[in-house]
C-alpha positions, 0 to 999 in steps of 0.5 A, a space after each residue: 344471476 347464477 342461482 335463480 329461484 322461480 316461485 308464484 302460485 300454481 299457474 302463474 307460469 313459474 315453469 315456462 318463465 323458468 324454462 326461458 331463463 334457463 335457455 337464455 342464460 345457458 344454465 340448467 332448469 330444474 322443475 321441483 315437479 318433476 322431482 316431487 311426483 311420483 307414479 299415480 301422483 305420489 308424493 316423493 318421500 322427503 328424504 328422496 326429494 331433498 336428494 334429488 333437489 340437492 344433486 339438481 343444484 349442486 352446480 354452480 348456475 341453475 334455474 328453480 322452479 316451484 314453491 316446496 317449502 321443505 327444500 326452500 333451505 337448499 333451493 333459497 340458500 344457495 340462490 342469489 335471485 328469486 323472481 317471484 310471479 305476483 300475478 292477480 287472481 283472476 290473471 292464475 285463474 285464467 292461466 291455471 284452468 286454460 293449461 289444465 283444460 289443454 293438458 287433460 284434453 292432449 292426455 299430455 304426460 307430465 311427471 312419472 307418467 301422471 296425467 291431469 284428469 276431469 276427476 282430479 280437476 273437477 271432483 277432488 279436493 286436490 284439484 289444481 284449480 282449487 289448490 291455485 284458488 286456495 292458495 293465491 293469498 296465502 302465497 302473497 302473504 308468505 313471500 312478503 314475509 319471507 322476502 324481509 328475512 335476514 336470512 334471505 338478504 343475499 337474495 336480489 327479490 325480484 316481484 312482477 306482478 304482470 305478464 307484460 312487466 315479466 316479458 318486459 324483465 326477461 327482455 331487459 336481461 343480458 347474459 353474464 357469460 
């Protein structure tokens, strides 16, 4: 594992599990986030991103996380590993609404200055929380499709479908230095 891809509906922990690997493999992380998310929570134009995404990966290991379809050629196409985070609803659920709650509370910082929000969270129909809710089946729909592709038969798919299988898999692993 060199090229690595974390994907899984929002809040099921791609960020941290992609953060960890990094560190243990001693390879670079990119969060797709960071490089999405402009100021007030704009959008990157898509060339802009695609840039970004192209210049984050063109070394030779890394680590990926997020689920932008439109830079899934660069980021599936080079990966050799995509471990996909298929936790139950109630499971993101939990994950998605604690993490947000802590964020807005610790006015934490995340991408470009952009602070989650009671309004954003609460009272906008691009609340993190619905999108999560909106999106979990459609995501388990997607990546059992997506997984099957035979343009994606160089990649090792890995599914956890638990915390505990995902703690148990990152001890297992061994760096290849």
């Amino acid at each position: 594992m060199q090229r690595i891809v974390i994907i899984g509906t929002s809040g099921s922990g791609k960020t941290t599990l992609a953060r960890q690997l990094g560190a243990r493999l001693g390879v670079p992380f990119v969060e797709l986030d960071s490089l999405h998310w402009e100021p007030n929570w704009t959008a990157a134009p898509l060339a802009v991103l695609r840039e970004r995404v192209a210049l984050a990966i063109s070394g030779d290991a890394w680590v990926v996380d997020g689920n932008y379809s439109v830079v899934r050629d660069l980021t599936w196409g080079l990966a050799d590993t995509v471990v996909w985070l298929d936790y139950s609803l109630w499971v993101v659920m939990q994950r998605i609404v604690r993490r947000t709650l802590v964020r807005m509370i610790t006015r934490e910082e995340l991408y470009s200055g952009n602070r989650e929000s009671f309004k954003n969270t609460f009272l906008s129909k691009d609340s993190i929380i619905l999108w999560s809710l909106q999106t979990h089946q459609k995501n388990r729909r997607k990546y059992t499709e997506l997984m099957s592709q035979p343009e994606y038969a160089h990649i090792t798919m890995v599914r956890l479908r638990s915390p505990q299988a995902t703690c148990a898999w990152l001890a297992d692993l061994t760096p290849q230095y």
